[in-house]
VODODO-231144 format. One record per residue (C-alpha): residue in three letters; chain; x, y, z. Coordinates in nm, 3 decimals, always signed. Each point is the difference from the previous one (the first is absolute). Example, Ala and Ser with C-alpha at 12.3 -4.5 7.8 and 13.67 -1.06 7.14 Angstrom:
BEGIN
{atom "ALA","A",{+1.230,-0.450,+0.780}}
{atom "SER","A",{+0.137,+0.344,-0.066}}
This chain:
BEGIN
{atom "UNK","A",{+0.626,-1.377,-0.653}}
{atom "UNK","A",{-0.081,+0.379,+0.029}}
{atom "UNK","A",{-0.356,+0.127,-0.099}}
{atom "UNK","A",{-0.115,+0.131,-0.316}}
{atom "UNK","A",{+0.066,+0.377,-0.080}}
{atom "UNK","A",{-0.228,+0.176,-0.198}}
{atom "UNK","A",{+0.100,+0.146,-0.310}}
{atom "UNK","A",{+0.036,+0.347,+0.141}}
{atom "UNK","A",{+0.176,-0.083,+0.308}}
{atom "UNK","A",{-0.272,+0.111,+0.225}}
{atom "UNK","A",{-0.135,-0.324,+0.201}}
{atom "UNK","A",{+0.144,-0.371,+0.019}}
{atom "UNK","A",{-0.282,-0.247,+0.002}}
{atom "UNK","A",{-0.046,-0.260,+0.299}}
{atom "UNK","A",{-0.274,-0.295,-0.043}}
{atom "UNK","A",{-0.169,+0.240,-0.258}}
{atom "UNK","A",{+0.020,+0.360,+0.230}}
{atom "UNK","A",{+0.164,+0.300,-0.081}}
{atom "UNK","A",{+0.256,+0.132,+0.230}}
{atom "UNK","A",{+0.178,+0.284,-0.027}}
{atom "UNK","A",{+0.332,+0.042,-0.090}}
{atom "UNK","A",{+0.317,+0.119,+0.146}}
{atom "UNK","A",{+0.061,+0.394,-0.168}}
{atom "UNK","A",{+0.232,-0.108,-0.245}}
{atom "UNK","A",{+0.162,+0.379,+0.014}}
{atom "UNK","A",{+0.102,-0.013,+0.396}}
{atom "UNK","A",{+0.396,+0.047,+0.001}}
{atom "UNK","A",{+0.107,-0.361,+0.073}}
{atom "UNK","A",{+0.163,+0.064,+0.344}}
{atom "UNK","A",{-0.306,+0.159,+0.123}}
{atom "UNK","A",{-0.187,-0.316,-0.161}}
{atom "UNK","A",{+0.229,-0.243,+0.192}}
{atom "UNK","A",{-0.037,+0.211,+0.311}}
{atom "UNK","A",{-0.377,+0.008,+0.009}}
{atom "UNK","A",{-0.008,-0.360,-0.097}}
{atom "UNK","A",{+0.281,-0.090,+0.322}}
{atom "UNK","A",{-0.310,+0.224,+0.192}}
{atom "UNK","A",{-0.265,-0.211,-0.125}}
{atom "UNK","A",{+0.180,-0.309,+0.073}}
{atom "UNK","A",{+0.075,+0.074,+0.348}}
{atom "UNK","A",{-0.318,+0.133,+0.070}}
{atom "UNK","A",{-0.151,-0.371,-0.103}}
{atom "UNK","A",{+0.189,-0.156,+0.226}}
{atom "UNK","A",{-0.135,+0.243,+0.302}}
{atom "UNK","A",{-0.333,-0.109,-0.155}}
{atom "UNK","A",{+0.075,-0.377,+0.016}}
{atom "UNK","A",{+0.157,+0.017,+0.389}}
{atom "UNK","A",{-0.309,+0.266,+0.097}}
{atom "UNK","A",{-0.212,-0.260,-0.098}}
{atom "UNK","A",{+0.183,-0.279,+0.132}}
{atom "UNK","A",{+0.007,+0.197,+0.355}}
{atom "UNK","A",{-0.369,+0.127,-0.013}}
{atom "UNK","A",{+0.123,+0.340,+0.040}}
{atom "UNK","A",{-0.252,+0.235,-0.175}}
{atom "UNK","A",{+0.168,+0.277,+0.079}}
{atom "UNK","A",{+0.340,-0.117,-0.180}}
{atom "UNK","A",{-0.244,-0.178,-0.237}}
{atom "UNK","A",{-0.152,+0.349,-0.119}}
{atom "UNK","A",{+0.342,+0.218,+0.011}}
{atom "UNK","A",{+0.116,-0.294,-0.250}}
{atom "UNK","A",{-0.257,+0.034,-0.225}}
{atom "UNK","A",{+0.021,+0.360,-0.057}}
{atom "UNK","A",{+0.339,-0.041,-0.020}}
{atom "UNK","A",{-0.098,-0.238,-0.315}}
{atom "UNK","A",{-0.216,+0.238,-0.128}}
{atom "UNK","A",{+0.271,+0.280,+0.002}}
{atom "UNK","A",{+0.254,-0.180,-0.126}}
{atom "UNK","A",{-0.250,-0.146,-0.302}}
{atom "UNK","A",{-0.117,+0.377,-0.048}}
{atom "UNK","A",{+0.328,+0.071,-0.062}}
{atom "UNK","A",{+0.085,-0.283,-0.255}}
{atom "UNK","A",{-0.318,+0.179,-0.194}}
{atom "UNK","A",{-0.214,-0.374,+0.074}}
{atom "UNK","A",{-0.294,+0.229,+0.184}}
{atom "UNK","A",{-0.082,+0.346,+0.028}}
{atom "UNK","A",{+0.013,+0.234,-0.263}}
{atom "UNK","A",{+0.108,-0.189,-0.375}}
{atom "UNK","A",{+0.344,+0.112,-0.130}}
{atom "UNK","A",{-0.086,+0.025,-0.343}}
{atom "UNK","A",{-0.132,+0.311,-0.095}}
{atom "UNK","A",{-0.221,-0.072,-0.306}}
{atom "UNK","A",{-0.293,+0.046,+0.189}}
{atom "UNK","A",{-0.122,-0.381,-0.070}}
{atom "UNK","A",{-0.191,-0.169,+0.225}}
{atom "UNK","A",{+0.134,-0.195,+0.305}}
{atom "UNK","A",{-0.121,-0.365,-0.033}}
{atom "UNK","A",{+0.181,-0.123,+0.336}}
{atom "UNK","A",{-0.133,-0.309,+0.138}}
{atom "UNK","A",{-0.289,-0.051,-0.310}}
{atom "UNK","A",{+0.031,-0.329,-0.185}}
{atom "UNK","A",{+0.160,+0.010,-0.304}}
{atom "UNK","A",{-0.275,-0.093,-0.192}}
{atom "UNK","A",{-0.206,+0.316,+0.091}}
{atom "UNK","A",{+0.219,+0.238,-0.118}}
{atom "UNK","A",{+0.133,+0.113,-0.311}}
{atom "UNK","A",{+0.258,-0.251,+0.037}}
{atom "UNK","A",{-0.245,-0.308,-0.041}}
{atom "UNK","A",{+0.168,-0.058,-0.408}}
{atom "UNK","A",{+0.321,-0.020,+0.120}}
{atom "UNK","A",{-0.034,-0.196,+0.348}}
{atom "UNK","A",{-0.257,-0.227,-0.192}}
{atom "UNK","A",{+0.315,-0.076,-0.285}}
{atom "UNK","A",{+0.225,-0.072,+0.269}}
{atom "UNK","A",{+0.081,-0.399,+0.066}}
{atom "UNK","A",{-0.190,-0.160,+0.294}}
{atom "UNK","A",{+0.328,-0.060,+0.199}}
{atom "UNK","A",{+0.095,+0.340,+0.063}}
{atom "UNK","A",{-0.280,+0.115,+0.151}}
């Protein structure tokens, strides 16, 4: 089942935290590019680990980073309102808490 999206498309919603979304406006072959990036780069993550190479292990994760910078998931926002970026707050303290608290229990 995917997550929740909130109304304006900025954040899904996982166990009752805000995540940022995807930038909806990315052209989608440089969308599916980034997200082959990101995917890769979790599986350097997973062997780094796996190997208890830290140096591999770090490369990996800014290779992550990058690719989720990219996607518009950290970093600067991609909308361009000038709202507030609620990454990683729970739902219920943001301005979101009416909608997220209308939502059924087993999509969150």
């Amino acid at each position: 089942m995917k997550p929740p999206i909130t109304p304006d498309g900025r954040y899904i919603v996982v166990r009752g935290r805000l995540w940022r979304a995807s930038n909806p406006h990315l052209p989608e072959h440089e969308r599916e590019a980034l997200v082959q990036d990101l995917m890769t780069a979790r599986r350097e993550v997973k062997i780094a680990r796996k190997e208890e190479d830290e140096e591999r292990l770090t490369a990996a994760r800014k290779a992550v980073d990058a690719a989720k910078v990219g996607l518009g998931e950290r970093g600067p926002v991609w909308w361009t309102d000038g709202a507030k970026d609620f990454n990683r707050y729970l739902a219920k303290n943001t301005p979101y808490a009416d909608w997220y608290a209308e939502l059924s229990g087993s999509q969150t």
